[in-house]
C-alpha positions in Angstrom: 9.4 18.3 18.7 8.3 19.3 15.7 6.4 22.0 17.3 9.2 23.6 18.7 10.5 24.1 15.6 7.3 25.6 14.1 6.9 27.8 16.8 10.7 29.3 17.9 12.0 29.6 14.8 11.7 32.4 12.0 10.7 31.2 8.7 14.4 31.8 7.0 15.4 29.8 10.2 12.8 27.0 9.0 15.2 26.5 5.3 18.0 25.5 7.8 18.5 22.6 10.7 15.6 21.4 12.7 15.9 21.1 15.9 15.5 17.7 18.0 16.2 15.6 15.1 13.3 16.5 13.0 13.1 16.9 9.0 9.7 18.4 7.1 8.9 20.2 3.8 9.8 24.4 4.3 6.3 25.0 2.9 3.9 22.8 5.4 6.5 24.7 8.2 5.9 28.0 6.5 1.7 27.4 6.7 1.7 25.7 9.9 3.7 29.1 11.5 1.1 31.0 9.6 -1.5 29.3 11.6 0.2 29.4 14.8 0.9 33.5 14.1 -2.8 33.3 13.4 -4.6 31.6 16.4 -1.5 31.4 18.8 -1.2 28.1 20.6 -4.1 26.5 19.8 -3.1 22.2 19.2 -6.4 22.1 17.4 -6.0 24.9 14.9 -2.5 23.5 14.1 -3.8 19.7 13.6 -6.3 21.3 11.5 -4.3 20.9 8.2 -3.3 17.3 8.1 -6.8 16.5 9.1 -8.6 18.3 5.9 -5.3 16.9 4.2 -6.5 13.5 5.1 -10.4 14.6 4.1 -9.6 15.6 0.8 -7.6 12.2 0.2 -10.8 10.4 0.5 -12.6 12.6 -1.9 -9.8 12.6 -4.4 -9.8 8.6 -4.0 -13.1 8.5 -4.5 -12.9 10.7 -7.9 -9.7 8.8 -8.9 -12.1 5.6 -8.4 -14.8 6.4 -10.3 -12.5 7.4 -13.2 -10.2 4.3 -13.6 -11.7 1.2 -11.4 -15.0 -0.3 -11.6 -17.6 1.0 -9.0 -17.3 -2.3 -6.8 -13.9 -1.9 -6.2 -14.1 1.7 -4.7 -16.0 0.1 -0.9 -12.5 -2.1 -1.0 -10.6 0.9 -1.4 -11.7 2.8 1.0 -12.3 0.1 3.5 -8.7 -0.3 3.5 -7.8 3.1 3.4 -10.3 4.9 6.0 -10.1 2.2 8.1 -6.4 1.5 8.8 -5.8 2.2 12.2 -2.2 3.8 11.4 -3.5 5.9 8.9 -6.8 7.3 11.2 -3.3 8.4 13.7 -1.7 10.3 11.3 -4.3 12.7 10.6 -4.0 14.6 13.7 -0.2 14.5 14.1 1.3 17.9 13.5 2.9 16.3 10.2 3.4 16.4 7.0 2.8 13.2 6.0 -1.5 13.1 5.5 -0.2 16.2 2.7 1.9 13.6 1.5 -1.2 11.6 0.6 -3.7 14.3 -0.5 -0.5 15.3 -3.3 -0.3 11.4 -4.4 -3.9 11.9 -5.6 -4.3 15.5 -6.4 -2.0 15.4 -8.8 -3.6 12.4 -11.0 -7.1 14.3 -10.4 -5.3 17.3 -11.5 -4.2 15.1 -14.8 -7.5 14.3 -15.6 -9.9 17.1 -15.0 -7.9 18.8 -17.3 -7.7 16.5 -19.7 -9.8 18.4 -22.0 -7.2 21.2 -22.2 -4.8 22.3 -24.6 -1.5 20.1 -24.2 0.0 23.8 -24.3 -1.6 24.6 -21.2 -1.5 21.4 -19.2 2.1 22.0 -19.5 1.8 25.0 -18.5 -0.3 24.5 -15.4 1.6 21.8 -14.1 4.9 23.8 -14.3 3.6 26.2 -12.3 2.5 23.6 -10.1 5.8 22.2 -9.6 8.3 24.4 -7.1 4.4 24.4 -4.8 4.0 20.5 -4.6 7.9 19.9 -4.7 8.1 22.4 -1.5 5.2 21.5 0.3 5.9 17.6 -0.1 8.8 15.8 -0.1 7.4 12.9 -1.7 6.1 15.2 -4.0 9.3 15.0 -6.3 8.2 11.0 -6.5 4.8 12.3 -7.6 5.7 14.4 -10.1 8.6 12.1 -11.2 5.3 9.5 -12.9 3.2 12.7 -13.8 6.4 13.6 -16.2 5.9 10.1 -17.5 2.4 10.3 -17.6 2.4 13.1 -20.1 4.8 11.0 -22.6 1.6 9.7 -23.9 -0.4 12.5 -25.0 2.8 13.4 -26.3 3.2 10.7 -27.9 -0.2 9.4 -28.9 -0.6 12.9 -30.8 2.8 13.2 -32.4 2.5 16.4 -30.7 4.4 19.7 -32.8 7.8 20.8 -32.0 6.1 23.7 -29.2 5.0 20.5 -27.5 7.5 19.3 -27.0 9.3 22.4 -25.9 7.2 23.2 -23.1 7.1 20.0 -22.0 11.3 20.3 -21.9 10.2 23.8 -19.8 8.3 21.3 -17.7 11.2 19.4 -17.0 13.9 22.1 -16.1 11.4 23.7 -13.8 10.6 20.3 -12.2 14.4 19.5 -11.7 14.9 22.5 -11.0 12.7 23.1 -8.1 14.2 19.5 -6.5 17.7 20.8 -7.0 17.0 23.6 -5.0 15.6 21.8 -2.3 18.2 18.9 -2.2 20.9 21.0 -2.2 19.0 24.1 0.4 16.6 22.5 3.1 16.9 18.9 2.6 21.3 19.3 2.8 20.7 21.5 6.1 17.7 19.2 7.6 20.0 16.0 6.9 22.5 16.0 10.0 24.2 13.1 11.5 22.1 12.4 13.8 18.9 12.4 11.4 21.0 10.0 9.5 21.3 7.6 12.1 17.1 7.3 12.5 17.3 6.0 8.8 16.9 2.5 8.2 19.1 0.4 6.4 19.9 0.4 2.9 21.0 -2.5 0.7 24.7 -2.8 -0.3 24.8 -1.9 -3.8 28.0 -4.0 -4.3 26.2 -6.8 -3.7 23.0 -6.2 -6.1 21.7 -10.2 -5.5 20.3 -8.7 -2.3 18.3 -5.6 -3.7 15.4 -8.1 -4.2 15.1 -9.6 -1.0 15.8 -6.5 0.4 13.2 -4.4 -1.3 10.4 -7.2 -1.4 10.9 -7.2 2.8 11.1 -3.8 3.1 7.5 -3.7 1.2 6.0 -6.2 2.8 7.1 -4.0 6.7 5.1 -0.8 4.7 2.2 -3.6 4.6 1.9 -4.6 7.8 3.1 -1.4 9.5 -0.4 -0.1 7.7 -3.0 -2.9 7.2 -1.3 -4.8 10.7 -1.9 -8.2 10.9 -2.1 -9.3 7.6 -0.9 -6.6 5.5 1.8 -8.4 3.8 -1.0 -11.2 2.7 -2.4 -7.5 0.4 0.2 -7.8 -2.2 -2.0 -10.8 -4.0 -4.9 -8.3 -4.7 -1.8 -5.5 -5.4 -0.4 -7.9 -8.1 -3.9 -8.8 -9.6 -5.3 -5.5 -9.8 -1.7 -4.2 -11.7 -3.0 -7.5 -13.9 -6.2 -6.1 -14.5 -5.6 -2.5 -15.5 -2.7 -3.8 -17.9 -5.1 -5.9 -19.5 -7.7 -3.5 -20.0 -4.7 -0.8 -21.6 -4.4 1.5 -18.7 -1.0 1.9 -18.5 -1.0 5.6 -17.7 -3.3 4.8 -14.6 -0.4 2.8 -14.0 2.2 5.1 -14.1 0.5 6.9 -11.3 -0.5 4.0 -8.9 2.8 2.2 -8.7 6.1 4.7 -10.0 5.8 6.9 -7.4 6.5 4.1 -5.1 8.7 2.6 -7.3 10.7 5.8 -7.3 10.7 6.2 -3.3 12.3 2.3 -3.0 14.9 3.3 -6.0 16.2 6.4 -3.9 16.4 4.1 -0.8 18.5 1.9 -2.7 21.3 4.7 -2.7 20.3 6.1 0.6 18.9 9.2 -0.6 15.5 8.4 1.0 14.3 6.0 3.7 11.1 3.4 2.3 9.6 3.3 5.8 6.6 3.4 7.5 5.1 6.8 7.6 7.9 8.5 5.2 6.2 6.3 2.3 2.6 6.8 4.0 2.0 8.8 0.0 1.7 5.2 -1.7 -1.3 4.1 0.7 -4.0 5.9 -1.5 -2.7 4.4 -4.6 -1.7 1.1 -3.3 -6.2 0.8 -1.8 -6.8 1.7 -5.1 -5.3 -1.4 -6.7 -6.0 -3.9 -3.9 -9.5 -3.0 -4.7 -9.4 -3.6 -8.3 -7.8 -7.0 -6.9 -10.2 -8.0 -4.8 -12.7 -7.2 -7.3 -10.9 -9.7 -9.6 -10.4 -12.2 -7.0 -13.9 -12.4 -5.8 -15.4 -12.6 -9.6 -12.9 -15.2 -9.8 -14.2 -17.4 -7.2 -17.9 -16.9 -8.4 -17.2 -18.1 -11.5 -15.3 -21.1 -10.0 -17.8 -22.1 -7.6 -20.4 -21.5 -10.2 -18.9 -24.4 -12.7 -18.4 -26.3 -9.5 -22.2 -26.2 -8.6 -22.6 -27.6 -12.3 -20.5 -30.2 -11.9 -21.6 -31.4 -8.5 -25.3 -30.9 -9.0 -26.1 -34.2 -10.9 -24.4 -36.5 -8.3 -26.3 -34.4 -5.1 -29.8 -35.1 -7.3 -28.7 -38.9 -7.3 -27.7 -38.8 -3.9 -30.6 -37.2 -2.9 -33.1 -39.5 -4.4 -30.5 -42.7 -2.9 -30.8 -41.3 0.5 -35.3 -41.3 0.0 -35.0 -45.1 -1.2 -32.5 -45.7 2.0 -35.3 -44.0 3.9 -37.8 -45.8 3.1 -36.2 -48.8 3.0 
């Protein structure tokens, strides 16, 4: 379906309605008629971008990794990620949602191989950045909503000059900016009635007991819907590696892992995005990233439990054991 609309429509036509019910980023339309202009109906050629998407995510995970987690927890990470069987489908459907993932961590690489940089032109770079990623990726305004965060520290940390500040205010209007133009161009014409009615349910806002229950469900169907059968079980290593980096002060690292997310479930309270499945596939890089750290903590938990336990126990298995040779010979 999607196809279709790749293929018989003119890229102005692309910033309007879909056809057959279908919604996607006017950029990864734009490049993905580029392609089929290209190399003409070839499926292969046109599956070829969410499959280096997905590629690059594992790189960038890996990197990401090795900058903020402990080396044992990267295997966990991306066990969980490589090897989820929904995830392995998505990387050679004709959608966007693999470049969902590969923005979730380019962006954070982005942060920190240029952290040696001028503030100046961090700023800079990233406000460049921003109409590209906020185009190419819906998801991408979630993304860049924690990298404006993210940047309050250096700010902060530095008690940065009065320019600082201003072209991080530059960073801000370009940022908004860019997502006002899509809201109210591509997104507005995409979001008919009948796209509408795919959405799922959002909580009743009038009734705000229920956002909890609501939203803690609704996370746990993400879980299993990716790490099936016992992906809602994965929140106890989510929670513990959260734990960990907190502990050890790295709250930034924070900021990027979990406010994206947090930002996708906030706009599905006011029906402004749906927190389902595949549309929230951008949090799966992060989220392996954190149960690793968890299950990291868990497991050096349990050593060190079973270690004092071997202590304890030993002196009663010696006089066992030398019971059980005076039964024997007895």
């Amino acid at each position: 379906w999607l196809l279709r609309n790749i293929t018989g429509m003119g890229f102005v036509e692309q910033l309007g309605p879909l056809k057959d019910v279908q919604a996607a980023p006017p950029l990864f339309l734009w490049v993905e008629r580029l392609v089929w202009l290209g190399f003409g109906d070839n499926i292969y050629m046109l599956r070829l971008l969410p499959l280096l998407a997905s590629c690059g995510t594992i790189l960038l995970l890996l990197y990401l990794g090795s900058c903020w987690f402990r080396a044992a927890a990267l295997p966990w990470a991306v066990l969980l990620l490589g090897c989820s069987h929904q995830m392995m489908s998505y990387t050679f459907e004709v959608k966007p949602y693999m470049l969902d993932c590969l923005i979730a961590v380019a962006i954070p690489a982005l942060f920190i191989s240029t952290n040696c940089w001028r503030l100046e032109w961090r700023l800079f770079f990233f406000g460049l950045l921003a109409p590209v990623v906020i185009f190419v990726s819906y998801p991408g305004c979630f993304v860049y909503g924690a990298l404006l965060v993210a940047l309050l520290f250096p700010l902060w940390d530095g008690r940065r000059q009065w320019q600082a500040w201003l072209g991080y205010g530059l960073l801000v209007l370009i940022t908004f900016t860019a997502f006002a133009l899509l809201v109210t161009g591509p997104i507005r014409a995409q979001r008919t009635g009948a796209l509408d009615a795919c959405w799922p349910d959002h909580p009743d806002l009038r009734y705000p007991w229920t956002v909890p229950l609501w939203s803690l469900t609704t996370f746990f169907g993400f879980l299993e819907h990716l790490w099936r059968p016992t992906g809602p079980v994965l929140i106890l290593p989510i929670l513990i590696g959260s734990i960990s980096l907190w502990r050890r002060q790295r709250r930034m690292e924070l900021v990027f892992l979990l406010l994206p997310a947090a930002l996708a479930m906030m706009a599905a309270w006011i029906g402004a995005y749906p927190f389902e499945s595949r549309l929230v596939l951008f949090a799966a890089a992060p989220l392996a990233l954190l149960m690793g750290e968890g299950i990291v903590e868990i497991l050096r938990w349990s050593q060190a439990r079973l270690n004092d336990t071997k202590r304890l126990v030993a002196p009663f298995q010696r006089a066992a054991f030398k019971a059980g040779i005076i039964l024997l010979f007895i």
